[in-house]
N, C-alpha and C positions, 0 to 999 in steps of 0.2 A: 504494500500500500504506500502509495506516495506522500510523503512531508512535505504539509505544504505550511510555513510559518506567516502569518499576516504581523508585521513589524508593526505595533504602533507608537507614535510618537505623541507628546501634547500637544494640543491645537489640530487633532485627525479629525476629518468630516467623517461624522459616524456613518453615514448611510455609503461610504466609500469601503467600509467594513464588515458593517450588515450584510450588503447585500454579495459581494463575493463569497464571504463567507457559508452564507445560506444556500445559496448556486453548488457550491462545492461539497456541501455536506448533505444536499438533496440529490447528489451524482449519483446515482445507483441504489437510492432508495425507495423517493416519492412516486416513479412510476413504474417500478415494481409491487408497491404496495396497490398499486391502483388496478394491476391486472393481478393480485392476491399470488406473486412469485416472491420467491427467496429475495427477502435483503439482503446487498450485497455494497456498504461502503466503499465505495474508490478511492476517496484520500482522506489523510488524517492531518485534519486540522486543527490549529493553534493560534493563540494572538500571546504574542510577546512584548514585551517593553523591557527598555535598557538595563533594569535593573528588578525585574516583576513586580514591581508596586504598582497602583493604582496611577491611569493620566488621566487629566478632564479630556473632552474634546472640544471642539471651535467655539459651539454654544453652552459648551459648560457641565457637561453630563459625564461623572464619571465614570468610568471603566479600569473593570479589577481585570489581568492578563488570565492567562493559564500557566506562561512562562517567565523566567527572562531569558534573553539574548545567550545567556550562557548556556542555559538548559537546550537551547535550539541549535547545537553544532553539527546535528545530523540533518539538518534540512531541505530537502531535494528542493521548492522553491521557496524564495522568500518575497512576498507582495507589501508593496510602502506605500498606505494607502496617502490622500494629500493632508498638508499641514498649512501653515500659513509660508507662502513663498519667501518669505523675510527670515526663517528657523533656519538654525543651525544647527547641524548633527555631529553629537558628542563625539570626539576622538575615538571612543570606545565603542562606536557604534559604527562608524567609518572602517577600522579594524575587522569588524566582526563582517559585514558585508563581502570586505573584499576578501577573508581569509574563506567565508562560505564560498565565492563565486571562484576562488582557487581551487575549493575543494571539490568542484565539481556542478556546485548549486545554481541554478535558474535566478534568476534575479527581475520583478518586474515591479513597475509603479505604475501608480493611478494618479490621474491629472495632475495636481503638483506637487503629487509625490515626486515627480522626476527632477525637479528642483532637490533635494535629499537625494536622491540619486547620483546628480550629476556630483554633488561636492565627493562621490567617493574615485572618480575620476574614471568609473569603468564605461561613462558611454562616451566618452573623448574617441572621436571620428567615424561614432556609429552616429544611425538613424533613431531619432526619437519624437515623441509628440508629447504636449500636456494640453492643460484647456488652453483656449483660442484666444482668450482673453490677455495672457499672459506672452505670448509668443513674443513680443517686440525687446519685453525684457529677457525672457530666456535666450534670446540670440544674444544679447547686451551680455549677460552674463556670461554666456557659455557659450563661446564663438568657436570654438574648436569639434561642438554637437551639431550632429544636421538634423537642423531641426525641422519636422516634415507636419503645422500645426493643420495640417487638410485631412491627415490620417485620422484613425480612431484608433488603431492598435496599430504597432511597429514590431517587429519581429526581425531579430539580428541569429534567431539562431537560439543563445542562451541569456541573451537578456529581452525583456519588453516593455513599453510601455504604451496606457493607456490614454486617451483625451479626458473629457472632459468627467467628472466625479461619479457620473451613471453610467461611465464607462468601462465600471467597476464588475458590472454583469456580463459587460461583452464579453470583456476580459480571461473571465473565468470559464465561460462559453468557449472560448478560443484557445486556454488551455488543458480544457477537459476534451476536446476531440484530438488537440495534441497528445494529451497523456495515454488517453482511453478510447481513441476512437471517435468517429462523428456520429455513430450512432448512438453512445452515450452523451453526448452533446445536443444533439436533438432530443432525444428523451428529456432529457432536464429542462431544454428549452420548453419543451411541448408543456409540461408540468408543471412551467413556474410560469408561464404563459409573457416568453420572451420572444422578440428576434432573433436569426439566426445569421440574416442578411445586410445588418450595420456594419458598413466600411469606412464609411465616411464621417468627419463633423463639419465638412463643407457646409452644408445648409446653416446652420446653428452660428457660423463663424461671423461676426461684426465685426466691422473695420476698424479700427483702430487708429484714429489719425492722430501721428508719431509729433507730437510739438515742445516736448520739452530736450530742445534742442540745441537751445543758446543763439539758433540765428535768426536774428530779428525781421531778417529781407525774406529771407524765404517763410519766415510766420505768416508776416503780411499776406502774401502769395496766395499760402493755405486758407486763409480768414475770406479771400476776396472768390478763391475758390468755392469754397461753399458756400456762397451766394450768389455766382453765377456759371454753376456747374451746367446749368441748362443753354445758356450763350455760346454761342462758336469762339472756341478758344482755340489758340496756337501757343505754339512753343516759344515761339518771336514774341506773341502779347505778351505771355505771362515774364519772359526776359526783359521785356522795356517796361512793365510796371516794376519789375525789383532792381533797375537801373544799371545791371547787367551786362554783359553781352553774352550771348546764346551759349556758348561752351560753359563758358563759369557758371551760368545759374543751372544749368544740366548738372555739371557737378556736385554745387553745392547742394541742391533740392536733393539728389541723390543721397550724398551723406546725412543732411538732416533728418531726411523722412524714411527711407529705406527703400523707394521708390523713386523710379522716373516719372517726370511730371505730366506726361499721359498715362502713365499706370494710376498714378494718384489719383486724376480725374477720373476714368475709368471706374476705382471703387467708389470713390465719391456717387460717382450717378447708379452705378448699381444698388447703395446701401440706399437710395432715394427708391429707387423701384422698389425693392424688396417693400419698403416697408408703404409701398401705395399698393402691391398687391397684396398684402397683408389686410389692408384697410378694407378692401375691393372696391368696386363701382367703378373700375375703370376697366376698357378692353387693354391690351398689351401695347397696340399699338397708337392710344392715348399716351401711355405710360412712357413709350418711348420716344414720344412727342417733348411729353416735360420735362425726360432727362438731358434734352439733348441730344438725342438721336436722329436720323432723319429716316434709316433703315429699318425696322423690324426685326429681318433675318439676320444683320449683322448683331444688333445686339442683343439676340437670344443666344445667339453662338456667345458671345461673350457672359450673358448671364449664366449659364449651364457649366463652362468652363472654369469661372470664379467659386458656383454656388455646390456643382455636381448637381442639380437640377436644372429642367427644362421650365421657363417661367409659365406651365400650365401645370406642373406638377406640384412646383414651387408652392402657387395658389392654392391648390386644392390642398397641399398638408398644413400649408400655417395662416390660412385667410382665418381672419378673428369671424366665429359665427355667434351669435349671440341667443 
């Protein structure tokens, strides 16, 4: 039976615990019970803390472990569910990570858990995700991560990590067909009345516009853009209002924001759309009237390729119905 240790730290989103946990401990139980056949546990699971006393979590709930860190040196994986992106992981808990993932162990986190992950230095020039939200600082921090914030799971082989905090179920979904098979994987899904088919957190991802950046010229820029994302704009405009000339403010816009200054605009007018087909009452190609667009087809190819939805599918999952 596989060891599987869920590491917590203070400040853990409880439901990043819960709910992997529950996933993993219903593997070869709940729907066997349900066709009246032999239970048959798949893994043996644990919550650990650095020293096995009791942590609060984010909003304050404590939780007493089963271990600590010590007691879990045999742990085939160990899952870091998230904390607050700002935590620091004790020397002794750094240690213990890396001498597990020496010793053969799986190593995965859940949204920013990979923050605590990263400080142990094993995803330096692997592929990783956390939530979407976070991504501008996670490459700030840890430039030497590829960081992939479009995925929902990453998978290097023996390390993983997850998106965003509910991506704590996929998670386990994704290493229970690894560990056991996808028909144990299915099962569990079918049982605990999950997806089986989340790849993505494209859709869910909101733009993030990057402004604490120190440059005053290219703020401006930003400030004049979102107010006239919908107006025919050039690369030339947007260089002679930050008084520029065309190379330099390419550059700089670049370094400030993480973007080129048509990509920029680009999210800018899709995060407008999103959130008018969200609203509804307009056709698409309304929508793409107000962004700025004059195309249609062009800018559904661009919405689909940003979002991982086509703006009719888009609609139908997240239009507010009342």
């Amino acid at each position: 039976m596989r060891k599987i240790t869920i590491f917590l730290t203070e400040n853990a989103m409880l439901s990043s615990l819960a709910i992997p946990l529950d996933v993993f401990k219903a593997a070869g139980v709940f729907w066997n019970m349900l066709y009246e056949k032999k239970t048959t546990p798949l893994f043996d699971v644990k919550i650990a803390t650095i020293d096995g006393k009791p942590v609060k979590t984010y909003f304050g709930h404590e939780l007493k472990p089963d271990i600590s860190i010590q007691d879990a040196d045999k742990s085939d994986t160990i899952i870091i569910p998230p904390s607050d992106a700002s935590d620091i992981l004790e020397p002794k808990a750094v240690s213990w990570l890396i001498e597990s993932y020496e010793k053969g162990a799986h190593i995965a986190s859940i949204c920013l858990g990979a923050f605590l992950l990263a400080q142990t230095g094993l995803l330096e020039n692997k592929t990783a995700t956390t939530h979407w939200g976070y991504m501008n600082r996670f490459r700030k921090q840890f430039p030497k991560i590829k960081l992939k914030p479009e995925k929902l799971i990453t998978d290097e082989g023996d390390i993983f990590t997850a998106g965003g905090a509910n991506a704590g179920g996929d998670l386990a979904l994704y290493l229970i067909a690894k560990y056991a098979g996808k028909e144990a994987a299915f099962q569990t899904a079918r049982i605990m009345v999950m997806d089986m088919d989340r790849k993505s957190q494209s859709p869910y991802l909101l733009f993030r516009f990057e402004k604490i950046h120190g440059d005053k010229d290219v703020l401006n820029v930003q400030n004049w853009l979102e107010k006239n994302f919908n107006n025919e704009v050039s690369v030339a405009l947007l260089a002679d209002k930050a008084g520029m000339s065309r190379r330099t403010f390419e550059r700089r816009f670049k370094k400030a924001t993480g973007d080129s200054p048509l990509q920029y605009l680009q999210r800018i007018r899709i995060e407008n759309a999103k959130q008018l087909l969200e609203r509804g009452g307009k056709t698409f190609d309304e929508i793409t009237y107000m962004v700025g667009y004059e195309d249609s087809s062009t800018f559904s190819r661009f919405f689909k390729k940003t979002t991982g939805l086509s703006p009719v599918l888009y609609k139908k999952k997240y239009s507010i119905k009342i």
